[in-house]
C-alpha positions, 0 to 999 in steps of 0.5 A: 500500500503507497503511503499517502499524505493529508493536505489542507489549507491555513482556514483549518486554524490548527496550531502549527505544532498541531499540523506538525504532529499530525504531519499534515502539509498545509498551503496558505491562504492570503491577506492583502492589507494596505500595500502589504500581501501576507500568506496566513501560515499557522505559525504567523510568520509573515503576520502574528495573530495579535498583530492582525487584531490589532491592525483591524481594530485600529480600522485597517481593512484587507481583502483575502484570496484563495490558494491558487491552482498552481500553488496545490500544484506546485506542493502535490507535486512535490509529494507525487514526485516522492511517490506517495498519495494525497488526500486533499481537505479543503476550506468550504466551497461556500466560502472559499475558491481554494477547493475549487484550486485543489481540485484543478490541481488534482486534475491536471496532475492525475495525467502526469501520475496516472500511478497516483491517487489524488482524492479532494474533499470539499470539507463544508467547513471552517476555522477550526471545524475544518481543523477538527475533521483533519485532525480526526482523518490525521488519527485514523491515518496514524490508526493505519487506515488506507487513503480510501478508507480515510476518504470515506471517513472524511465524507461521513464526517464532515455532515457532523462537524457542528460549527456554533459562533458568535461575534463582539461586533456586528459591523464585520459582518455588516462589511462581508455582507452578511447582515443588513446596516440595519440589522448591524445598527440595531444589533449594536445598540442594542447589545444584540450578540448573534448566534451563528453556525455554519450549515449542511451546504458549508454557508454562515448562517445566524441562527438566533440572538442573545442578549450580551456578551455573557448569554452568547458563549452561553448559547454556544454550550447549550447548542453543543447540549442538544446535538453533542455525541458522547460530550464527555469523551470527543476532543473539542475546538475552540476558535477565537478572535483574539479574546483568550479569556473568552475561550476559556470561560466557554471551555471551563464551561463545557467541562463543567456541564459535560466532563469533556476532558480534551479541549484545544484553543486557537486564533480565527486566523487572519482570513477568516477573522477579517470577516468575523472581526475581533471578539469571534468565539466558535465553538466545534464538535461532533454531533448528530446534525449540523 
């Protein structure tokens, strides 16, 4: 059986050292601000995580852009050449072209390596809900389980991937076009939080409204109640937009509630946290349905 490697892009917001364990090959995404061009590594080489916070709340904007098809050329080849397979998890087509690239890429390359398996999975997911179904295709890889059976698994996944967020300003959201001036002006005054999840078909959508900061995190742990599988025993992502303290409020509250003992913490990135803004807080685990 050919040895295969796992690739995904820098929306999946894994730590560095995460992705490095998990020997995963990760592209990144880009942030173009003022006259600057920033490639989102996970390691924040090019721009530190604090750094982008800061530059957004002091009323910087940037536009983001996709991995290109020759970039996922370029890196798959690199691992074809060396003779091994790719299994290929990408940001949300919904969000994203950078799937759309992975699977130009995989096309034109499967002539060159007609020996090759290139297998693309458009993973409907974001931040560290994508994270979250690379991190458990890492683990049944390490399990000894075939790139086929790996692909499988992705598929049947990524359906139960629930991504549950809220955010401290609505005028990013306002900006990206996912709610109305209106709506972002009410919200705002008055101290309206929405609660948001990422559907079946890979799409931000705001489900209800909390009332302050304080009740959204909570919302976000009563979601997980009703559809969580097994709380106690699944590893849990927390993703936020620079407001550590925040994160960790909503972890202790899972332990708490549910006994879950494995729980990790990161920065939204910088492609992503450009649309969510600041004070983001998403919260990924298995359930029964999205």
């Amino acid at each position: 059986m050919r040895d295969y490697v796992i690739m995904t892009d820098s929306c999946c917001d894994m730590t560095a050292a995460l992705a490095e364990e998990l020997e995963l090959s990760v592209l990144p995404l880009s942030l173009h601000m003022g006259e600057n061009v920033y490639r989102n590594w996970l390691d924040g080489r090019e721009i530190g995580f604090q750094e982008f916070y800061a530059k957004i709340r002091s009323g910087q904007l940037a536009t983001t852009s996709a991995v290109s098809v020759g970039e996922f050329t370029a890196e798959m080849r690199k691992i074809l050449s060396a003779g091994k397979d790719i299994l290929c998890i990408n940001f949300s087509s919904a969000l994203s072209a950078t799937y759309q690239s992975a699977s130009i890429a995989a096309q034109d390359l499967r002539e060159e390596f007609p020996e090759a398996k290139i297998l693309v999975v458009d993973s409907l997911c974001a931040s560290l809900g994508q994270g979250l179904l690379v991190y458990l295709c890492a683990k049944e890889r390490q399990k000894g389980r075939s790139l086929e059976e790996v692909h499988a698994f992705a598929e049947e996944t990524k359906g139960k991937v629930c991504h549950w967020f809220t955010v401290d300003d609505l005028n990013h959201l306002k900006r990206g076009g996912r709610i109305s001036a209106a709506t972002a002006l009410f919200g705002t005054m008055l101290s309206i939080k929405p609660v948001m999840h990422v559907d079946d078909g890979g799409h931000l959508v705001p489900v209800s409204k909390a009332r302050g900061r304080k009740s959204s995190l909570l919302a976000l742990v009563d979601r997980m109640a009703a559809t969580a599988i097994d709380p106690a025993n699944q590893t849990v992502f927390i993703s936020h937009g620079d407001c550590e303290a925040d994160a960790r409020f909503v972890a202790e509250e899972i332990t708490r509630r549910f006994g879950t003992k494995d729980i990790r913490i990161n920065y939204v990135g910088p492609v992503i946290g450009n649309h969510s803004g600041p004070g983001t807080l998403a919260l990924f685990f298995l359930g029964t349905q999205r």
